[in-house]
Structure formats: C-alpha cells, structure tokens
C-alpha positions as CSV (number, residue, x, y, z in Angstrom):
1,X,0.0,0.0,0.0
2,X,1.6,3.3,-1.0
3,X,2.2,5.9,1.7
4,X,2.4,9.1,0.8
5,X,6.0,10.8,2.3
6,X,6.3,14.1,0.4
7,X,9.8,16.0,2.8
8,X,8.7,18.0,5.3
9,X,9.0,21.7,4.7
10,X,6.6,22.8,7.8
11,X,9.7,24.6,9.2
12,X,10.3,26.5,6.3
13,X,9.2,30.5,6.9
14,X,9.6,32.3,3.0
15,X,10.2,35.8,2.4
16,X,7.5,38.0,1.8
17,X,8.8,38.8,-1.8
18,X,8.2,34.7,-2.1
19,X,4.8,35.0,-0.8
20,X,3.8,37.6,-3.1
21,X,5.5,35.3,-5.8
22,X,2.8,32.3,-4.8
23,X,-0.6,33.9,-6.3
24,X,1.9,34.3,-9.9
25,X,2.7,30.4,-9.2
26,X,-0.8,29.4,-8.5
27,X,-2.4,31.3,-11.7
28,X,0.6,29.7,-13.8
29,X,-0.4,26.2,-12.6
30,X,-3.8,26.8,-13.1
31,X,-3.3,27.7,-16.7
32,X,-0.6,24.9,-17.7
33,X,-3.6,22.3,-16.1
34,X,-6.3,24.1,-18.3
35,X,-4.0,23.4,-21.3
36,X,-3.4,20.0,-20.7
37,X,-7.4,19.9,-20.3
38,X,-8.2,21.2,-23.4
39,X,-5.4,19.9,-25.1
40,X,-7.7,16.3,-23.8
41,X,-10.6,17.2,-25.2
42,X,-12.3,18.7,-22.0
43,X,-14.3,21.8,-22.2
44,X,-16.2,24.5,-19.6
45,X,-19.7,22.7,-17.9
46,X,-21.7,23.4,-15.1
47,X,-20.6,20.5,-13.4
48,X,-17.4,18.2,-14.2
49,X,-18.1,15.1,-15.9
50,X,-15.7,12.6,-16.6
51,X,-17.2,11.1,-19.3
52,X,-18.3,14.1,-21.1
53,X,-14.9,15.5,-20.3
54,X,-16.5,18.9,-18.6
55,X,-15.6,20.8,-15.5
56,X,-16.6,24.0,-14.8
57,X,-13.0,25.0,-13.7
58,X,-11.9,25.7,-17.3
59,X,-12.5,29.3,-16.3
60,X,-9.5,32.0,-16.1
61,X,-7.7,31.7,-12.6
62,X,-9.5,35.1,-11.8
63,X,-12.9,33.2,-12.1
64,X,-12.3,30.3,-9.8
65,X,-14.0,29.7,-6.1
66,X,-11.8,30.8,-3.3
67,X,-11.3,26.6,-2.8
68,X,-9.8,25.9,-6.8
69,X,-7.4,28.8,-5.8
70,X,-6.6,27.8,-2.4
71,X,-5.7,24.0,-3.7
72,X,-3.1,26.4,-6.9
73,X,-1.7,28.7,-3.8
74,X,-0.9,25.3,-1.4
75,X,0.7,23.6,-4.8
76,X,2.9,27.1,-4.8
77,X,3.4,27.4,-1.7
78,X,4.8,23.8,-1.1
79,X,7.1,24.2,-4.2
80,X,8.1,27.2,-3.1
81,X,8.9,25.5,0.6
82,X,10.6,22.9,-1.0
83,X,12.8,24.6,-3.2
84,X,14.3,26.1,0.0
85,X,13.9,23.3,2.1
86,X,16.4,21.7,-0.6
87,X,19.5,24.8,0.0
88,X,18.7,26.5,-3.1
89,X,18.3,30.0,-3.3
90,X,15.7,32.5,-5.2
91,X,16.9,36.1,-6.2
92,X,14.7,37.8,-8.3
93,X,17.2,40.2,-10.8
C-alpha cells in the first residue's frame, strides 16, 4: 500500500517577496492544467463530468471559487517551501 511521504517543509518560513510570488505560481499552474485539459478534449460545464470531459474549472484563474485557488496557492506554496527546504536560493534580478 503506498504511503504518501512528500519531505517535510513545515519549518520553512519564506520571504515575503516569495509570498507575493505564490498567487503568480498558483495562476501559472492553473493555466498549464487548463491546457493540458483542453489539449484532452475537456471543455467549460456546469458540473465536471468525466465522461463528457466537462468541468466547470476551465474558467481564467481570476474566475475560480476561493477553494480551486486555495488547492493552486498550497501547490505554490509547497514548491516554493521545497525549493528552500532543498538549500537553493531564489533572487529575483
């Protein structure tokens, strides 16, 4: 049975300028998933349906609930964490 053991990055703190960098992330992932969507034959319904390939989150990032965002701002965030979790360093020039 697979257990899930992503590294811990609970005790990473980021820089505000990283924070404000999370919400560019989050859109960004939510457009590259629309892609691959579309790209799949999905398209925009009221309710998502698997076998008639709809969601209704083929919407611009802007036009999401609060709880689509939230799940693009943790995927972000966690990136983010792990990035610096991992010794690396990001400078913006």
């Amino acid at each position: 049975m697979y257990k899930p053991d992503p590294i811990d990055t609970t005790n990473i703190e980021l820089p505000n300028d990283l924070l404000d960098l999370t919400e560019k992330i989050a859109k960004n992932v939510h457009e590259h998933w629309a892609v691959g969507r579309v790209r799949s034959g999905w398209v925009y319904g009221e309710v998502r349906d698997d076998v008639k390939k709809t969601t209704p989150c083929l919407v611009p990032y802007e036009e999401l609930s609060e709880s689509e965002k939230e799940y693009d701002r943790v995927t972000a965030m966690e990136t983010l964490r792990l990035i610096v979790a991992l010794g690396y360093r990001i400078t913006k020039e």
